[in-house]
C-alpha positions in Angstrom: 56.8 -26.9 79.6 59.7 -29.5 79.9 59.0 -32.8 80.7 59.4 -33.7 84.6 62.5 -35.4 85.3 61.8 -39.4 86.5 60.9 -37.9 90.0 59.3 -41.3 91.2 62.2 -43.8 91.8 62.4 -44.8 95.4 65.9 -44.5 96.8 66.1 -45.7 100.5 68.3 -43.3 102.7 71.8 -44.6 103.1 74.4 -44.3 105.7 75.8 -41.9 103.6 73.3 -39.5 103.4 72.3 -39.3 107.2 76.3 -39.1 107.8 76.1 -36.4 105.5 73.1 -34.6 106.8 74.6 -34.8 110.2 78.1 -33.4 108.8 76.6 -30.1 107.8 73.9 -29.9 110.3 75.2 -30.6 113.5 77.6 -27.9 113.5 75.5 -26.0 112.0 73.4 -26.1 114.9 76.3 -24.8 117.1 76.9 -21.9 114.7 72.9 -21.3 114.2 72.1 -20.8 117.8 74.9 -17.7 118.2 72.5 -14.8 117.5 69.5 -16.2 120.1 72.4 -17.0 122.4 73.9 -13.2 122.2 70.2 -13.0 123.0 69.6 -15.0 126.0 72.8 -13.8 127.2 71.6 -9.9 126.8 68.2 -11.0 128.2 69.9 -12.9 131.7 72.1 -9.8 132.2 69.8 -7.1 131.6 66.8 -9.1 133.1 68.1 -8.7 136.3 68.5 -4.9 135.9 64.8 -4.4 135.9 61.4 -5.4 134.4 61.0 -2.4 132.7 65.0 -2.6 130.8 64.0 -6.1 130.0 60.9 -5.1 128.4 62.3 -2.4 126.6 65.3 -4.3 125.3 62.4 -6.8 124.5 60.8 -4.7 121.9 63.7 -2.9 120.5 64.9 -6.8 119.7 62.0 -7.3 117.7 62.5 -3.9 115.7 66.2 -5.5 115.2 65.5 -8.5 114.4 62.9 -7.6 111.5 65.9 -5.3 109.7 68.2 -8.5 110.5 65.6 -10.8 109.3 64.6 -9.1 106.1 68.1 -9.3 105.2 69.1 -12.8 105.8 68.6 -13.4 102.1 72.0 -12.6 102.1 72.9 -15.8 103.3 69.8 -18.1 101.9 70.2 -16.6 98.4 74.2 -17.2 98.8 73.3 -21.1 100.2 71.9 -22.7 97.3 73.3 -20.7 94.6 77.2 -21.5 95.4 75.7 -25.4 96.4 74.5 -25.5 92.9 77.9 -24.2 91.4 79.9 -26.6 93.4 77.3 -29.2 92.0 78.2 -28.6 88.3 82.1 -28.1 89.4 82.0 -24.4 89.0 84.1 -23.5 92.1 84.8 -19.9 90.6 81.4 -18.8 89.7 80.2 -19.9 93.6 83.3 -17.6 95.4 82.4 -14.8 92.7 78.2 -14.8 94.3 79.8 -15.0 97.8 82.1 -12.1 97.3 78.9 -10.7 95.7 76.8 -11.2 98.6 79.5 -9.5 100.8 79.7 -6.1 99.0 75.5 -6.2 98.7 75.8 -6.5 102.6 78.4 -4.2 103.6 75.5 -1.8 101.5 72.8 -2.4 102.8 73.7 -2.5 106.4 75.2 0.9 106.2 71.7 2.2 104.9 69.7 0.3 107.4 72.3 1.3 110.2 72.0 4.8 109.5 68.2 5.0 109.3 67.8 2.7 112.1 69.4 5.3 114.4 67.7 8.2 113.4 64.5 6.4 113.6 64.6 4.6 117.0 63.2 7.2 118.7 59.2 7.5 117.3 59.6 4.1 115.6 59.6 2.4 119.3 56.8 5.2 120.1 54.8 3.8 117.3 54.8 0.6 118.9 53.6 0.9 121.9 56.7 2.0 123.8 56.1 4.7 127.0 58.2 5.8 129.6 61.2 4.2 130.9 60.2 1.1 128.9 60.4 3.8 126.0 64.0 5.2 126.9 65.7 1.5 127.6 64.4 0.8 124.1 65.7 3.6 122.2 69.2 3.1 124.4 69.7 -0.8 122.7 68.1 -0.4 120.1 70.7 2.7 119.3 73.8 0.8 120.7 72.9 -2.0 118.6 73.2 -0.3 115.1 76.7 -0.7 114.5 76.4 -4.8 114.9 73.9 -4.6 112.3 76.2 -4.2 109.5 78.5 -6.9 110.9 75.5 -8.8 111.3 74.8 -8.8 107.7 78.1 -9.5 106.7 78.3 -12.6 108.5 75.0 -13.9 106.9 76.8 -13.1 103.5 79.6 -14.7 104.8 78.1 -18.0 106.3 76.2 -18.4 103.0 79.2 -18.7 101.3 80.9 -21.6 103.7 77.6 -23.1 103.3 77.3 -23.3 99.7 80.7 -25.1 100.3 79.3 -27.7 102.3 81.6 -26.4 105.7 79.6 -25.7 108.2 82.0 -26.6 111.0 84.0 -22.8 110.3 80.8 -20.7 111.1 80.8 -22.9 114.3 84.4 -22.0 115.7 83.7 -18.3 114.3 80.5 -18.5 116.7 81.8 -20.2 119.3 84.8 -17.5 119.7 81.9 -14.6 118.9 79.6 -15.8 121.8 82.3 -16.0 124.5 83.3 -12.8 123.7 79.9 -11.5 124.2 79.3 -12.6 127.6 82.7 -11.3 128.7 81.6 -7.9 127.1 78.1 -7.5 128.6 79.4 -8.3 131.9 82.0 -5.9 131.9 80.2 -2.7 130.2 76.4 -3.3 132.0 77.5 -4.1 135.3 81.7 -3.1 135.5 81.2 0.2 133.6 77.3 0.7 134.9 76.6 1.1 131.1 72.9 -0.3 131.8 71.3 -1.7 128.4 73.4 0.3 126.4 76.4 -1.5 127.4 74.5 -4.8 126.6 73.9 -3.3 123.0 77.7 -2.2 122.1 79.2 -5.4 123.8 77.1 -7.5 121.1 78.2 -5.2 118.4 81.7 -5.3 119.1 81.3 -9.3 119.1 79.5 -9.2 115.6 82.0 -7.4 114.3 85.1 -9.5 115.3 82.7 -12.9 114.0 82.0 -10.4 110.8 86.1 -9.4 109.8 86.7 -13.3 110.1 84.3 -13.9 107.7 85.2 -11.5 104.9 89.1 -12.3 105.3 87.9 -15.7 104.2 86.2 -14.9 101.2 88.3 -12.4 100.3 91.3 -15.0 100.6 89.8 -17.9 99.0 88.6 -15.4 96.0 92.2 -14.6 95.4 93.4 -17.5 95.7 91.6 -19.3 92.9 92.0 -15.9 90.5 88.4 -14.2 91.3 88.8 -10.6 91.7 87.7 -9.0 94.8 85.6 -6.0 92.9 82.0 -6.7 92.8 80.4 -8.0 89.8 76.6 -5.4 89.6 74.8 -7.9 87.5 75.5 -10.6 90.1 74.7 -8.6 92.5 71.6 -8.0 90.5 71.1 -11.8 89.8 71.7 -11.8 94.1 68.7 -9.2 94.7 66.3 -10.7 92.6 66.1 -14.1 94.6 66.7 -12.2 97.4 63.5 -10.1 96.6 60.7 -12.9 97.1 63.3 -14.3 100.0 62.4 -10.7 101.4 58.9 -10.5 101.1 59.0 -14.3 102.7 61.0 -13.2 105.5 58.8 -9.4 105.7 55.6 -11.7 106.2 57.6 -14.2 108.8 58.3 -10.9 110.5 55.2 -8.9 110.4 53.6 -11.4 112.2 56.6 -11.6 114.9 55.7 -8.1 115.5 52.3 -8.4 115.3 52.6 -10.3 117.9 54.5 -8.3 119.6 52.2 -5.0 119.4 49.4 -7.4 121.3 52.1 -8.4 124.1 52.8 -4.9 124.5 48.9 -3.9 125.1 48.8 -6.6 127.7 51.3 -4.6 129.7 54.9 -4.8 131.1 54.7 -7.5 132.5 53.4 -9.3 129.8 56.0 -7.9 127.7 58.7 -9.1 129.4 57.5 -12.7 129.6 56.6 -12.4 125.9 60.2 -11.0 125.2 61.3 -14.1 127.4 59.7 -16.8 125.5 60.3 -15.3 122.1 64.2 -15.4 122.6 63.8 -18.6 123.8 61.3 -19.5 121.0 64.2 -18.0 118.5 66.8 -20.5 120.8 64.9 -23.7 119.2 64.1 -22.4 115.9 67.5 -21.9 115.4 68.5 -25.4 116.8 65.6 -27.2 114.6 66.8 -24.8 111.2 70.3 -26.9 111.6 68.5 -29.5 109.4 67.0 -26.8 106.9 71.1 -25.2 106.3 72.1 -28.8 105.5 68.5 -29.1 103.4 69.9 -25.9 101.4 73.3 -27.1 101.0 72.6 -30.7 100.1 69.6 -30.0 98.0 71.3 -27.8 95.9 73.9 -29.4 95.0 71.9 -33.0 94.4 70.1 -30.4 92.0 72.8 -28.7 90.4 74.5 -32.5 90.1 71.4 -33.7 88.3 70.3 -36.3 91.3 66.0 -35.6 91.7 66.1 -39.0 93.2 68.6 -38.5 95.7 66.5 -34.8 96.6 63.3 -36.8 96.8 65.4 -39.3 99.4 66.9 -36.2 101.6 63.6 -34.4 101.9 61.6 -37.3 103.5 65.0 -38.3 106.0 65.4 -34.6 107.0 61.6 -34.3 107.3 61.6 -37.4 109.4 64.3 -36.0 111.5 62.7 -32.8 111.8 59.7 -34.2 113.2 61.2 -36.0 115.7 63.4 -33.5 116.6 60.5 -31.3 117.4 59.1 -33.5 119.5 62.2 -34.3 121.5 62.6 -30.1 122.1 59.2 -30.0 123.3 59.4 -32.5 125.7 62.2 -30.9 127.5 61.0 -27.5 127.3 57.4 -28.5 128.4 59.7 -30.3 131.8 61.8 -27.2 132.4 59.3 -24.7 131.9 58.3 -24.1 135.7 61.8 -23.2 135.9 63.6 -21.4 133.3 62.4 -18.1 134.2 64.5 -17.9 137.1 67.5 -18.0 134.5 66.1 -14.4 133.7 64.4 -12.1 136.0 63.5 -12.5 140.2 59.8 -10.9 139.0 57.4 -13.8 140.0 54.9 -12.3 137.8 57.1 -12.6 134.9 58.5 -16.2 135.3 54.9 -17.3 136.0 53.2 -15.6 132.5 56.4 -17.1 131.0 55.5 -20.8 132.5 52.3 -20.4 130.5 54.0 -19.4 127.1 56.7 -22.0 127.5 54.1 -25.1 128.0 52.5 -23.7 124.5 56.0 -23.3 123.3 56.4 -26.7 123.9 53.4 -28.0 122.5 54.3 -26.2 119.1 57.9 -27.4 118.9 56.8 -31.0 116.4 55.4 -28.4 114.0 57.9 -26.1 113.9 60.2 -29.0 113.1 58.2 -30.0 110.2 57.9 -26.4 109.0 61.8 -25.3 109.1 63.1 -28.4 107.1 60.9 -28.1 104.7 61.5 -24.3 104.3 64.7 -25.2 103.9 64.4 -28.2 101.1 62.6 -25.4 99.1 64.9 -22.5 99.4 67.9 -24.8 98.7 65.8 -25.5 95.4 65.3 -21.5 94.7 61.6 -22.1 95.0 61.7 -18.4 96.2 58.7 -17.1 94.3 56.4 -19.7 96.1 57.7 -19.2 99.4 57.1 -15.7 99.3 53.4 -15.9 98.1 53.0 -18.7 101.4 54.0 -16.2 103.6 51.8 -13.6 102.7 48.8 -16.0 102.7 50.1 -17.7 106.0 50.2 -14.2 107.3 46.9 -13.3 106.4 45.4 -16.7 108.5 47.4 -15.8 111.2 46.3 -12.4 112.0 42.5 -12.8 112.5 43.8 -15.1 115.2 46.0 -11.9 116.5 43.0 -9.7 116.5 40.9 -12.1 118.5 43.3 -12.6 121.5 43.6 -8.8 121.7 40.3 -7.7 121.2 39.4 -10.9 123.8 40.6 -8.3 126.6 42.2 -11.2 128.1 44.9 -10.4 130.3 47.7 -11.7 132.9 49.1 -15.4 132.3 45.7 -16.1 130.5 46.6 -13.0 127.9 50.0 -14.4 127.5 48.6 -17.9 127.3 46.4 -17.6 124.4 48.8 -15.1 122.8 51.3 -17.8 122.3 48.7 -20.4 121.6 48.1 -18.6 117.9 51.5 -18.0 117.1 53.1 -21.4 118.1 50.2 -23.7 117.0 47.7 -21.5 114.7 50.4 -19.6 112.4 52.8 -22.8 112.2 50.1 -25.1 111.6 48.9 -22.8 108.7 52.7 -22.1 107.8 52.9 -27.0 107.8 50.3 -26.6 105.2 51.5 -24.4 102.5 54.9 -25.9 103.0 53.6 -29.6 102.6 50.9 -28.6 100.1 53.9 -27.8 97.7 56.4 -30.5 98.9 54.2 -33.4 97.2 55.0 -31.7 93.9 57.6 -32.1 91.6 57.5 -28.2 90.3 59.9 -27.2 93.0 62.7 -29.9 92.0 62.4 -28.7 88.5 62.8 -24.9 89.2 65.8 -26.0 91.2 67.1 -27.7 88.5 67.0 -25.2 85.7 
């Protein structure tokens, strides 16, 4: 085994650094927060449709965003590996993995469209899904296919602007995508009478305008600096097999989102609903706190592929600091406006008072979930895949005993919801802080990043 690199020198974080941690991440942040936004936006307009549109739109979101989550490799693969390049001056080989990336997802969201549709139908079932709840479901979750190749395309996409250290383009690209949402939704749910399905194409046609941005600019910068625009199969190759353990990281992050999910639904519609409620929320602030985990991937793989341990060693605990702090700052104010952010979403007093429950746990999870994203991101910006993906399945397998308890507990109403939320947001993240900072102390992670 090589000798570790002199990983112990103390660097104290400069101006520089922080200036450049918040040049990446706090348009990053804008851009980040699109997708949960295009959710919240969904869940304010269909919400006041009904309770049982908003739970079915609820659940088919979950079976979404597990197909949109397994594949955001596309982008974290794409992150560090065009970082790295840029590192050792390679500008060439970094546009050829993002054109790369673009053709693997242009595939694979075609596949997953296809099969998505035709399997809506007992899929939902499978979960729990009856009646009307059932039928709204299968309506979105339909409507929505289409966006899911654009949806993949933009990860693909973003990845690439990452890698480059420009985060602010992604934020103009969102920015234009979101605006364009709401005026859709509006128009095709309530104008045309559309219902959820309207909700479901107006978000696809969004994604798609956000996705045809993004591959003009790769395909543009490829050409202008002499890469061709075919695809290259072994890096596409090189591409899956990072993207493999990212996978099976992200499958075990989203089992347990369903998981959870399948309990909610037992609890009943209204329950559901709430649940559906706090979980786009929830995905609001994760989104918000992974700002500092894209500038974690893009600055830690290039101090890598530069040759800089020190400097990684110096970023890590800043952004981990920050993280922290910035957890605790987003639970404050969601613990404050919890009593009245349901009224955002739905008149059902049921709802927005199971929801008050979930938010107050929410909010007491938020300084974990701080910790946990940066330091997800430090390690995927070092291509500690393999380690990341073995975490997950071991964080999964802590988390659901706790799962099993609260639904075999037969607790039900705000109580249910209450100590639903209380293993996800403090049990799984707590057990998702340890694995992460378990492996942060070493040094094996900067050298894998490094080779």
């Amino acid at each position: 085994m090589p000798s570790s690199p002199p990983l112990s020198v103390t660097v104290l974080p400069s101006a520089g650094h922080r200036r450049e941690i918040l040049r990446l991440a706090v348009p990053a942040f804008g851009a980040l927060i699109a997708e949960p936004l295009f959710l919240l936006a969904d869940s304010a307009i269909v919400g006041h449709l009904g309770v049982a549109e908003l739970a079915g739109v609820g659940l088919a979101s979950a079976v979404l965003h597990t197909a949109v989550g397994l594949m955001v490799f596309l982008a974290y693969s794409t992150t560090p590996a065009v970082a790295r390049a840029i590192g050792n001056g390679k500008l060439a080989k970094a546009l050829a993995a993002g054109r790369d990336g673009v053709w693997l997802a242009l595939v694979l969201g075609l596949v997953l469209a296809v099969a998505g549709f035709v399997a809506a139908g007992p899929l939902l079932e499978l979960m729990g899904a009856r009646g009307d709840v059932h039928s709204f479901a299968v309506d979105y979750l339909r409507g929505s296919m289409p966006g899911l190749v654009a949806m993949l395309l933009i990860f693909a996409g973003t990845g690439v602007l990452r890698g480059l250290q420009d985060t602010r383009t992604p934020l103009a690209v969102a920015a234009a995508g979101f605006t364009l949402n709401i005026g859709l939704n509006v128009v095709l749910v309530y104008g045309l009478g559309w219902s959820v399905t309207g909700s479901a194409v107006g978000t696809s046609i969004a994604q798609w305008a956000m996705a045809a941005v993004y591959v003009l600019m790769v395909g543009r910068n490829a050409r202008n600096h002499g890469v061709s625009l075919l695809p290259d199969w072994r890096g596409i190759r090189a591409l899956t097999r990072v993207g493999s353990w990212l996978m099976m990281r992200t499958l075990s992050l989203r089992i347990a989102i369903l998981a959870t999910v399948v309990v909610a639904t037992a609890q009943g519609p209204v329950n559901l609903a709430a649940h559906q409620l706090a979980m786009t929320i929830f995905t609001f602030f994760a989104f918000a706190l992974d700002a500092l985990a894209i500038a974690a991937q893009a600055l830690i793989g290039k101090a890598l592929g530069a040759g800089r341990p020190a400097e990684v060693r110096t970023l890590t605990r800043t952004m981990t600091r920050w993280g922290l702090g910035f957890g605790v700052l987003t639970g404050i104010l969601l613990a404050v406006a919890a009593p009245w952010a349901g009224a955002l979403f739905t008149a059902d007093a049921d709802v927005r008072a199971a929801l008050t429950l979930a938010l107050w746990m929410l909010a007491a999870g938020q300084p974990l979930a701080g910790y946990v994203f940066v330091l997800d991101g430090v390690l995927i910006g070092a291509g500690d895949a393999r380690y990341l993906a073995i975490a997950g399945v071991v964080n999964l397998a802590a988390y659901l005993p706790l799962l099993l308890a609260v639904g075999y507990s037969g607790a039900g109403g705000g109580a249910g919801l209450l100590w639903l939320w209380a293993a996800f947001s403090l049990g799984y993240m707590a057990a998702r802080a340890l694995t992460l900072g378990l492996r942060a102390r070493t040094d094996r992670w900067m050298i894998l990043g490094a080779t």
